[in-house]
N, C-alpha and C positions, 0 to 999 in steps of 0.2 A: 795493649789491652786496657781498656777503660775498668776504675776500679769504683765497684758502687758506695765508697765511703766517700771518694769525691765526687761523686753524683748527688749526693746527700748534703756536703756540707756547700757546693755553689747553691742549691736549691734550695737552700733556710737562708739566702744572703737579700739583700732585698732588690727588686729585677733591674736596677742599674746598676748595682754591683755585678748579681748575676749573668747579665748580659755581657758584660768585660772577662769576668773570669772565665766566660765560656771559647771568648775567643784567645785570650792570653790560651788557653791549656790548649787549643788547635795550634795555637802557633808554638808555643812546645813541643808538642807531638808531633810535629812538622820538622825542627828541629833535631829532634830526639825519638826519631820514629820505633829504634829498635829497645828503647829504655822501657823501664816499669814505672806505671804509676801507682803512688801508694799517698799515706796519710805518715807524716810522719812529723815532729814536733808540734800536733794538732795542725799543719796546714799539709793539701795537696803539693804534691812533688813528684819529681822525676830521679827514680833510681839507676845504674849503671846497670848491664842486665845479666853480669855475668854473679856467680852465687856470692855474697857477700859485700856485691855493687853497693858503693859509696855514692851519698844523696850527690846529684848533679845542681837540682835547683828546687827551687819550693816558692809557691803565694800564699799570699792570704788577706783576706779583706778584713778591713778597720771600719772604723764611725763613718769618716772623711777620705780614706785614703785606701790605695791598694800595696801590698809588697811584693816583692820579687827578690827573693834571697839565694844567693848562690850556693851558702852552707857553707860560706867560710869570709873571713875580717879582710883577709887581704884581697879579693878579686875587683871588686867596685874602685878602690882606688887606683887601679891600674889601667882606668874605660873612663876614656870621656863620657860621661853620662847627660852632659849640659841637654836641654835646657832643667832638666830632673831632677826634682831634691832627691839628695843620696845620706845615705846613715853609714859607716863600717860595714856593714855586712847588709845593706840592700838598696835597691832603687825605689824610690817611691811614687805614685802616679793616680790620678782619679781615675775615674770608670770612662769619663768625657774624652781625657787623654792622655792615650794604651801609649807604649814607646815603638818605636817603630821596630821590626821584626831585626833589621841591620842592627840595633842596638842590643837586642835581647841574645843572638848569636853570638854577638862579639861578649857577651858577657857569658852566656855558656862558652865558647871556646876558649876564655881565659881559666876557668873554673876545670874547665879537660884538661889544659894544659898542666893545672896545678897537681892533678888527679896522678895525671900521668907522670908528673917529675916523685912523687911521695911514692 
């Protein structure tokens, strides 16, 4: 279920932002079709869907850049992310070039897997 606070906050981002966050969250919801999406540390994300589901993944757009955060330090470093600047706790990417959908997977199924061992 699409949630109108992230319909809000891609639609104030500016349209080549916009344009990327629209397809990054299809390809989440692609992803993650039976999860929730919500607003949560002020960026769009994807929740686990059962009552008290724990954040899966979260964006957000910057000046220059895009993020993609799993909602936790340790996942990124465990995902090749090349060719991708990465921080501890996300991948980073412009609006021009999204990562590819094989990238974004393996980095939510690293994140399920963490979910799952906790």
């Amino acid at each position: 279920m699409l949630c109108a606070e992230v319909d809000a906050y891609i639609a104030a981002q500016k349209p080549a932002f916009a344009a990327a966050l629209m397809q990054l969250r299809a390809t989440l919801q692609a992803i993650l079709p039976d999860h929730i999406e919500v607003m949560s540390y002020a960026m769009p994300g994807l929740r686990q869907p059962q009552r008290g589901g724990k954040m899966v993944i979260g964006y957000a757009a910057f000046a220059k850049h895009i993020g993609l955060y799993p909602h936790s330090g340790s996942v990124i470093d465990k995902i090749n992310c090349k060719p991708f600047k990465t921080s501890k706790s996300g991948l980073m990417f412009t609006p021009e070039n999204l990562p590819p959908r094989a990238l974004i997977a393996a980095i939510i199924a690293q994140r399920q897997r963490e979910l799952a061992a906790a």
